[in-house]
C-alpha positions in Angstrom: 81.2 140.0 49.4 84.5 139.9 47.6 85.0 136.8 48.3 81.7 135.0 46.7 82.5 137.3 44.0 85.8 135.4 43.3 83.6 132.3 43.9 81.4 132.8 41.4 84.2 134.0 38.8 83.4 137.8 38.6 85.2 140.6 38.3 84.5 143.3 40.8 84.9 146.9 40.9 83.9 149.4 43.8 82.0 152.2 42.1 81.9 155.8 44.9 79.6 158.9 43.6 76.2 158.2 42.4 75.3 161.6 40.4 73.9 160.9 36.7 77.9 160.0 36.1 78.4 157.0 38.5 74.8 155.5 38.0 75.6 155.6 34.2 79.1 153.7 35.3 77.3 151.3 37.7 75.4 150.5 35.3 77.6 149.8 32.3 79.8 147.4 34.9 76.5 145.6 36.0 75.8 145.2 32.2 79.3 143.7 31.7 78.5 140.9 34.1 80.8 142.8 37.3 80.3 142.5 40.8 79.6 146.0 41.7 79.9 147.4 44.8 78.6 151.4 45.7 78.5 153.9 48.2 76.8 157.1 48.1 76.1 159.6 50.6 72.4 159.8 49.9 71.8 156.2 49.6 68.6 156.0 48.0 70.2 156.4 44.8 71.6 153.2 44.9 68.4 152.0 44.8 68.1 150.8 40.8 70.9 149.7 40.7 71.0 147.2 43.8 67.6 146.1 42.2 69.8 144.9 39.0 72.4 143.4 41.6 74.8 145.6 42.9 75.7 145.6 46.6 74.8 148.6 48.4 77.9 149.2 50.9 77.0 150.5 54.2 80.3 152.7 54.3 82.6 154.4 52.4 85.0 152.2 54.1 83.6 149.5 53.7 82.6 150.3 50.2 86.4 150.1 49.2 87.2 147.6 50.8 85.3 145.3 48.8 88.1 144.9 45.9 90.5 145.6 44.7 89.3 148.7 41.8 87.9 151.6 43.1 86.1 153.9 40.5 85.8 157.7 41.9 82.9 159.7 40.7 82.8 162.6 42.4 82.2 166.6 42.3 85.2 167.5 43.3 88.7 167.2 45.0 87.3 168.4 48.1 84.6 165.7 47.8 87.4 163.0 47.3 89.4 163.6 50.2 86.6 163.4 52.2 85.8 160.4 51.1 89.0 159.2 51.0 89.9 160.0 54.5 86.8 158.5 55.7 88.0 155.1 54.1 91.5 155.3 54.9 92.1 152.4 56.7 91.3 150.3 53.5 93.4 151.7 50.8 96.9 150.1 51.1 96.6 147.0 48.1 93.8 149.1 46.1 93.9 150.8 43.0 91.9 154.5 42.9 90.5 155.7 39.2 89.7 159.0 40.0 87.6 160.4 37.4 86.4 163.4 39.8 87.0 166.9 38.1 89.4 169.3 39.3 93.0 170.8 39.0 96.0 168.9 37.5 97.8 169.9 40.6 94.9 168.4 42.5 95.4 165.3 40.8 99.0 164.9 41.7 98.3 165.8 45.0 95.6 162.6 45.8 97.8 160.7 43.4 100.7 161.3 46.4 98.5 160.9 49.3 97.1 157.5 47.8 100.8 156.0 47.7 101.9 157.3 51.3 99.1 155.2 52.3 99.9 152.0 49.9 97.6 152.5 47.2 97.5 153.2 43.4 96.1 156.3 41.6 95.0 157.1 38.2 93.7 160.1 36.8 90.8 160.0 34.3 88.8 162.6 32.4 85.5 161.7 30.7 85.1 162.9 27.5 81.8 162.4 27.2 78.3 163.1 29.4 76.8 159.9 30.8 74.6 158.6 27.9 77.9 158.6 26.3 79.1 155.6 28.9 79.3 152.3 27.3 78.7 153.5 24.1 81.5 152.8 21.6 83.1 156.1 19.9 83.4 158.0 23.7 86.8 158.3 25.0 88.3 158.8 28.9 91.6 160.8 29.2 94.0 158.5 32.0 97.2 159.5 33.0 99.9 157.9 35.8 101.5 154.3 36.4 101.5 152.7 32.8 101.6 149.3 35.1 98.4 150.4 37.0 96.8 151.2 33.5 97.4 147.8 32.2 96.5 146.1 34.8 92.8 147.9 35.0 92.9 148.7 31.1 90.1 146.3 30.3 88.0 147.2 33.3 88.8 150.9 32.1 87.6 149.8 28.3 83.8 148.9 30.0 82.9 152.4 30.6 84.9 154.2 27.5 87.7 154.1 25.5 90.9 154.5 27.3 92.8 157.0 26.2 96.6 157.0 27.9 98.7 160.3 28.0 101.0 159.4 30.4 102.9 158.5 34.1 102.3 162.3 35.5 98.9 161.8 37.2 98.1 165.5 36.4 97.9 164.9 32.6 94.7 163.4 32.3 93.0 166.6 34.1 95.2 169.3 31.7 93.5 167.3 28.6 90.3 167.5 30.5 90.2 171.1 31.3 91.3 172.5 28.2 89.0 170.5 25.9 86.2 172.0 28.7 87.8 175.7 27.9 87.1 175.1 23.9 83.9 173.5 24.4 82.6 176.3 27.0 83.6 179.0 25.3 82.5 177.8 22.1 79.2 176.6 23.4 79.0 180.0 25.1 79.5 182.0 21.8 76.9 179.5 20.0 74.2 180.5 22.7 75.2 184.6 22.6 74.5 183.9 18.9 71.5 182.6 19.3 70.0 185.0 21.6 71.1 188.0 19.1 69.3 185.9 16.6 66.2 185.4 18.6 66.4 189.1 19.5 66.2 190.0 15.7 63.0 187.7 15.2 65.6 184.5 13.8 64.7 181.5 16.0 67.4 179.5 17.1 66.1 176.0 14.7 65.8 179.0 11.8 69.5 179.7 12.8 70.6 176.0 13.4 71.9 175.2 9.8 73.8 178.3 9.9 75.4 177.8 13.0 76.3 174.0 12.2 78.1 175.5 8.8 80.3 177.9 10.7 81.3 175.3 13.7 81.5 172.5 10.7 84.5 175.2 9.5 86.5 174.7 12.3 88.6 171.7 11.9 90.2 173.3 8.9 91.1 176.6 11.1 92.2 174.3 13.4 94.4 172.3 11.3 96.0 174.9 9.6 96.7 177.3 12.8 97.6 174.2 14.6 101.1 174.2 13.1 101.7 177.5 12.5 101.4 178.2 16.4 104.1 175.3 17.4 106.1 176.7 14.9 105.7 180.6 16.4 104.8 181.5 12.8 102.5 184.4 13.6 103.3 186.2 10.9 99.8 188.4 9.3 100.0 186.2 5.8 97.3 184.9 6.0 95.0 187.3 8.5 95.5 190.0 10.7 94.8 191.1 14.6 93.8 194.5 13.8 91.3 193.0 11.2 90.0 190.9 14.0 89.3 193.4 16.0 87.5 195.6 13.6 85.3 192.5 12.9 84.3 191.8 16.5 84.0 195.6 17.1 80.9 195.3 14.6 79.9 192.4 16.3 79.8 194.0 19.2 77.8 197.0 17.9 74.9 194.9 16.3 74.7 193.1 19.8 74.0 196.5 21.5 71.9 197.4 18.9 69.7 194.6 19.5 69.3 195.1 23.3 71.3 191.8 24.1 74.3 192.1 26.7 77.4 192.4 25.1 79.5 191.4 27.7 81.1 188.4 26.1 82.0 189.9 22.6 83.0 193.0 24.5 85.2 190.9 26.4 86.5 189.7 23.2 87.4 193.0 21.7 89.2 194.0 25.0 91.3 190.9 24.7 91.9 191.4 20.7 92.7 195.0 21.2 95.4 194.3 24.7 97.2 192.4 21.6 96.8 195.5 19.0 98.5 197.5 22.0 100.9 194.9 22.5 102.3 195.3 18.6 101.0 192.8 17.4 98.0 194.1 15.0 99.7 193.7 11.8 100.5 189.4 12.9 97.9 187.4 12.9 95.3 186.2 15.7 97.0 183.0 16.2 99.9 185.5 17.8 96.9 185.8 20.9 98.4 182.4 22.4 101.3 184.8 23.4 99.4 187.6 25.0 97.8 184.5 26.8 101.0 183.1 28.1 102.1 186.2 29.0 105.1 186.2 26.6 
């Protein structure tokens, strides 16, 4: 296959994971005029996109051995070894962007199993869901050899934005997780919201322009903490912990009072008061990225 691909003047790149993630992938290289090659365990999901021209591969081996660019879009670490092992004996010459989630340890680790067997990894971490794929505006974290990311970059550009952080193959999964912490948490306090709205009669599009004000608020937190905290100015100028805490205690009481669980803002209180204990009530909140890193 690889061959008439070179024939014809394509580029070709060796999609492996077919969830909503690699389809959307597939699909944006099949749209870019690529050869694409997949391989997924329950085959029939290949089945749009070989009707649009992709080659179905019979193997995970044989899947990757079909160019040189193989794209990784997986659950897991433990569902990239597998795959990896089963294909084994065709990685030396190819180049692996793994944009599977997991650990950055994890990521170092297949990054150093890839090259005792001859072959390049990259790390990436999509920054977007897959209707963001191919759209302009939606950015991938990639991290490890700069050469490797040149190389690929315009390949890389098809499904998002490349955005490089550097050779350590684990970087591009630390970017990844913690943007996932703020957006879980925060998308996890917008819902608790929500359901102590709706459990006062408010429903949640009655609440929507309220919520959007309040989360439209945060980039000016964020860029006034922001350089406070890599300073270590915790100081209580501006606001104070033990303030904090009396805020979400009240929280916390009109959740109970409305009958909805109050584990998250309870959580939130223990956390906020473990700093008050700590000595820190009279510095301000930002002075939690301490009691965090255990300092």
């Amino acid at each position: 296959m690889s061959v008439a691909q070179q024939q014809h003047g394509k580029p070709s790149v060796t999609v492996i994971g077919l969830g909503p993630m690699g389809l959307a992938m597939a699909g944006a290289y099949l749209d870019a005029g690529y050869a694409v090659t997949v391989w997924n365990r329950t085959a029939g999901r290949a089945a749009g996109l070989v009707a649009r021209g992709a080659v179905l591969a019979p193997s995970a081996a044989a899947a990757v051995a079909a160019g040189e660019l193989v794209v990784l879009s997986l659950t897991d670490y433990d569902a990239v070894f597998a795959v990896l092992t089963a294909a084994e004996a065709e990685l030396a010459g190819r180049t692996v962007v793994n944009l599977s989630s997991d650990t950055p340890e994890r990521a170092r680790e297949a990054a150093r199993w890839l090259a005792e067997r001859g072959a390049g990894h990259l790390t990436g971490g999509v920054q977007v869901p897959p209707s963001g794929i191919g759209r302009s505006g939606s950015s991938t974290f990639y991290s490890g050899p700069v050469e490797l990311f040149g190389r690929h970059r315009a390949a890389l550009e098809v499904l998002t934005g490349a955005d490089y952080r550097g050779d350590d193959p684990g970087l591009a999964q630390l970017y990844y997780q913690i943007q996932m912490d703020l957006f879980w948490t925060s998308l996890a306090g917008y819902l608790h919201a929500t359901a102590v709205a709706e459990a006062n009669g408010i429903p949640a599009d009655a609440f929507l322009p309220y919520a959007t004000s309040t989360a439209a608020s945060m980039p000016g937190f964020l860029a006034f903490y922001a350089p406070r905290i890599a300073a270590g100015h915790h100081e209580g100028d501006v606001d104070r912990l033990t303030m904090a805490l009396a805020s979400v205690e009240h929280v916390l009481h009109t959740v109970e009072a409305s009958g909805v669980d109050g584990a998250l803002p309870r959580a939130l209180a223990d956390t906020f008061r473990r700093g008050v204990e700590a000595g820190h009530g009279a510095s301000s909140a930002t002075s939690l990225v301490r009691l965090f890193k255990g300092e």
